[in-house]
Structure formats: C-alpha cells, structure tokens
C-alpha positions in Angstrom: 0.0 0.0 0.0 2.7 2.4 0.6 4.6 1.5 -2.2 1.0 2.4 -4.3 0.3 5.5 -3.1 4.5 6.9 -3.3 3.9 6.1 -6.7 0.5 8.0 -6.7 2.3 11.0 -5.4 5.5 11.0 -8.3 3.0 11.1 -10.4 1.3 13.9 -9.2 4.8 15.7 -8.7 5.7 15.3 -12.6 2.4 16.3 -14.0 2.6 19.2 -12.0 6.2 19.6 -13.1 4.3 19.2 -17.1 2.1 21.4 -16.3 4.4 24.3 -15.1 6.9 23.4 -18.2 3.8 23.9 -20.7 2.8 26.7 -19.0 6.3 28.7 -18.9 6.4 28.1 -22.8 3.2 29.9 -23.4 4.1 32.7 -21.1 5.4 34.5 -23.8 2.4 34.6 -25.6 0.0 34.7 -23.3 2.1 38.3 -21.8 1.7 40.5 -25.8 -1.4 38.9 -26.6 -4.4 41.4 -26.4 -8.2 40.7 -25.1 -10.4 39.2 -27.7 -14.2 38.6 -27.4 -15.7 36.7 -30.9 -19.5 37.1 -31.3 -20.1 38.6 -27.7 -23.7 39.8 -27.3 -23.9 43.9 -27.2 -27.0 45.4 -25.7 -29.7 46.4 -28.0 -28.8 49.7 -29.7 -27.3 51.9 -32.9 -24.2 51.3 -33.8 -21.4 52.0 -36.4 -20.2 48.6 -37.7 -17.6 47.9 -40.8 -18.3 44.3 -42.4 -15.2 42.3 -41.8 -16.6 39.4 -44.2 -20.1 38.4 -45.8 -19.7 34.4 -46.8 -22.7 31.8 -48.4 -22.6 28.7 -46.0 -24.8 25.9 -44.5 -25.7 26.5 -40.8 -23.8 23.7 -38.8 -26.5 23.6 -36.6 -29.2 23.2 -39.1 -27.9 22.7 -42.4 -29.8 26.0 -43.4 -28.7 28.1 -46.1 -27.5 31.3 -45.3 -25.2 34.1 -45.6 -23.2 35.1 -42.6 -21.8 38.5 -42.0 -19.1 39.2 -39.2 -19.2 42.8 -38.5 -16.9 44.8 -36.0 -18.3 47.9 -33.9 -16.2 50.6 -35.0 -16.9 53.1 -31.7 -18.2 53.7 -28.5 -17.7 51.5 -25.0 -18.2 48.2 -27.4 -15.4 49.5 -30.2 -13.9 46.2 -31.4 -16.5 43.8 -30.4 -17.2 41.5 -32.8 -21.1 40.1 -33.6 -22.7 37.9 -36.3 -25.6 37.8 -38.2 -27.4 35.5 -40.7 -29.3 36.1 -43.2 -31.3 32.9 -44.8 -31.3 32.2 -48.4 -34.8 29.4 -48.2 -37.9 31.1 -47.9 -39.4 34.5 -50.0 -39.1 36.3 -47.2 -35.5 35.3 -46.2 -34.8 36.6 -49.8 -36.7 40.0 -49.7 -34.9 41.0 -46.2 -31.6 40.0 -47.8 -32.1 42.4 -51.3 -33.4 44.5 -49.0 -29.8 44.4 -47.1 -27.8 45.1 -50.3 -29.7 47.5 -51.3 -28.5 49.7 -48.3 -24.9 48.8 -48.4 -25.4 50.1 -51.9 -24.6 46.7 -53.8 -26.1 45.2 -56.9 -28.8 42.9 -57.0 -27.2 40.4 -59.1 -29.9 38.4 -61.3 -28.1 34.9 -61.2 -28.1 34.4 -57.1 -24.7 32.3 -58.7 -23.5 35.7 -58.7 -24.3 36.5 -55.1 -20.8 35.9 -53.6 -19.1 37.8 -55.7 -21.0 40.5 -54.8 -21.4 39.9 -51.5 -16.7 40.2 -51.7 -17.7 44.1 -52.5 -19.3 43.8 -49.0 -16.2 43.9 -46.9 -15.4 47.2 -45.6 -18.2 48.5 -45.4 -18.9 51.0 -43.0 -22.5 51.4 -42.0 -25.3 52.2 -39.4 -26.3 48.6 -37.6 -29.7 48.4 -35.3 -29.1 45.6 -32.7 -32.5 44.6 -31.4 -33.5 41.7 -29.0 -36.9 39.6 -29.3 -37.0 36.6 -26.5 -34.1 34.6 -27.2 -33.3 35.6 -30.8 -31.0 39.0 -31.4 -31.8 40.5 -35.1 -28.9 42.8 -36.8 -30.8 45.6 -38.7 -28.8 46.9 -41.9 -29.6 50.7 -41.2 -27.9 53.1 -43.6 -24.2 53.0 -45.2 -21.8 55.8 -43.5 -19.3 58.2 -44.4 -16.3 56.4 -44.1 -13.7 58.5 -42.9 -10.3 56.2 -43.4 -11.5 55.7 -47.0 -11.8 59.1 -47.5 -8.1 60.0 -46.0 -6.6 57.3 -48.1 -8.4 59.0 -51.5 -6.8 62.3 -50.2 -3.2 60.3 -49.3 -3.2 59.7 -53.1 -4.7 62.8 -54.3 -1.6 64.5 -51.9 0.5 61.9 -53.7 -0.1 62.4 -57.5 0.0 66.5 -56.9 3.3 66.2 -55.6 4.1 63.5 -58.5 3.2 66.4 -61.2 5.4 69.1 -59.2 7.8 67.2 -59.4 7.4 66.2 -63.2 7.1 70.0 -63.6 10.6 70.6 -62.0 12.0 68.1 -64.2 10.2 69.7 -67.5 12.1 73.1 -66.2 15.1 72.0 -65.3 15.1 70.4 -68.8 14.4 73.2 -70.7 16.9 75.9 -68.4 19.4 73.0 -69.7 18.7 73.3 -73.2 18.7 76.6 -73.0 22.4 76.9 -71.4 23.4 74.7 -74.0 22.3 76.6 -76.9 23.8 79.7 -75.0 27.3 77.6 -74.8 27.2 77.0 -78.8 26.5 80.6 -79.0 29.5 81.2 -77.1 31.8 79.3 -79.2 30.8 80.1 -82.7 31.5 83.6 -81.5 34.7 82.6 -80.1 35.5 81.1 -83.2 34.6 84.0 -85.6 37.5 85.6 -83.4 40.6 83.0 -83.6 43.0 83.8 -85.6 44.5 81.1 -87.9 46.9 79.7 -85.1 44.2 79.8 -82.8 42.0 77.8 -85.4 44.8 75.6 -86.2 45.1 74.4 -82.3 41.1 74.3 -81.7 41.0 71.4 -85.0 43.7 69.7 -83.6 42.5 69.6 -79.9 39.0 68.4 -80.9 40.1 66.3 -83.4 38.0 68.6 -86.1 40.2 67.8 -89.3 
C-alpha cells in the first residue's frame, strides 16, 4: 500500500512539473497577446459597424442556407466587439430581407443568385449604421444606412496629396530640362562667336584639340 500510493504521489509531482513546463512556454504569448471577445452579445442599440466578411454557407446547426456577416463595432464602449448575423437564403421572405440588405450597403442585386458571392466580396469594408435589437431569445442585426467612411476618404486624399506632388515634381524636371537646353544653346552661341575671333593659329590648335580635321 505504501509503495501504491509513493507512486500516486510521483506522479502527481511530474504532472505538476508538465504542467508548469507547458505553461512557462506559453508565457510569452500569453504576456503580448491582447483581449479578444468573438460574437459577444452587445446590448440592443445603434451602432457603427464595418463588415469584416459576408460568406454563403450551411448552418452547422441546421444545415440551413444562409449568408453570414461578421461585423466589428467601429466606436463607443463596445469599439472592437465582434457580432454575427445570418441572413437565410430558403424562404421569399428570407430573400426579400436580404435584397433589402444590399440595397443599403449600396450593392447590386445580381440576377443569377450564382453571382451573389461575388458581390457579397464588394461587402467587406463596409462601414454602416447597424440596429441591434432583441426579441425573446433571438438578437436581429438591422442593416440601417451605409456611412461616411472617414479612413477611405483619407486614403483617397493620401493619393490625391501623392499624385499632386508627382506632377510638381514632373514639372521641376520639365524646367530643369528646358533651363538645360537653354544653357546649351547659349554655350554653342558662345563658341561660334569665339570662333569668328581666332586667328589662324588659334583655329589651327582648336582642330587639332577636338580632333576637327
């Protein structure tokens, strides 16, 4: 019996001593990795929301057909908070709602619903208005209206900034041609005029020393 339960307790020692190992190696990690909360609940509300992907897929719970959006609150106290909806793709209804979707993220109705998922790629981005509303169990996502998107609209400027300085600088180089041509055409100038001077000794050595003959 003793022997049973020393050998009980070594091996309580070295799975402790595992443990500790395993957890020393993830330290690391687990010391620069941020807080992340994936599809936490938010109360209901407005909120801004950019659409971080819109994919066709089968529910794994149900096998339904459905398209589900992953969106990411963009401000206030829930900024980086990640929630889900999904929009259903079997009954008239579940097909009105989602047109009705595109239609304010300012998509294309595609005629072929083949062609949904490519549109649905145009999707991620998107900034826009969201309406998070409860009803018993179930929480509905409201597409509200698409918003001004700020970091779209400083990139556009970035590269507006960028091809103005682009042309000023192609300008420069248009004048700094030209000034060159111009001091050339003054240095030819120069030297016919020297020439019309030189005597014949002098013309003599200039044909030798530019190899003229």
């Amino acid at each position: 019996m003793a022997k049973k339960k020393a050998k009980k307790e070594s091996k309580k020692k070295s799975s402790k001593k595992n443990l500790a190992s395993t957890l020393k190696n993830i330290q690391k990690g687990w010391k620069k990795t941020q807080p992340r909360k994936v599809g936490a609940p938010v109360p209901d509300d407005s909120y801004s929301a950019r659409i971080e992907s819109a994919v066709i897929e089968e529910s794994k719970s149900s096998g339904r057909l459905q398209v589900h959006w992953e969106l990411e609150i963009t401000d206030g106290d829930y900024k980086g908070r990640k929630i889900h909806k999904f929009s259903g793709l079997e009954t008239d209804d579940n097909l009105a709602f989602l047109q009705g979707d595109l239609e304010t993220l300012e998509l294309p109705i595609p005629e072929k619903i083949d062609d949904l998922g490519e549109v649905l790629e145009d999707a991620k981005g998107l900034l826009l208005e969201i309406n998070v509303r409860t009803k018993e169990e179930f929480t509905n996502i409201d597409f509200i209206e698409l918003l001004e998107d700020d970091e779209g609209e400083e990139e556009e400027e970035e590269e507006e900034e960028d091809d103005e300085e682009d042309d000023e600088a192609s300008e420069d180089e248009d004048e700094d041609e030209a000034e060159n041509e111009d001091e050339d055409e003054e240095e030819e100038e120069l030297t016919k005029a020297s020439v019309r001077k030189m005597n014949r000794d002098e013309l003599e050595t200039a044909i030798d020393e530019y190899d003229l003959s």
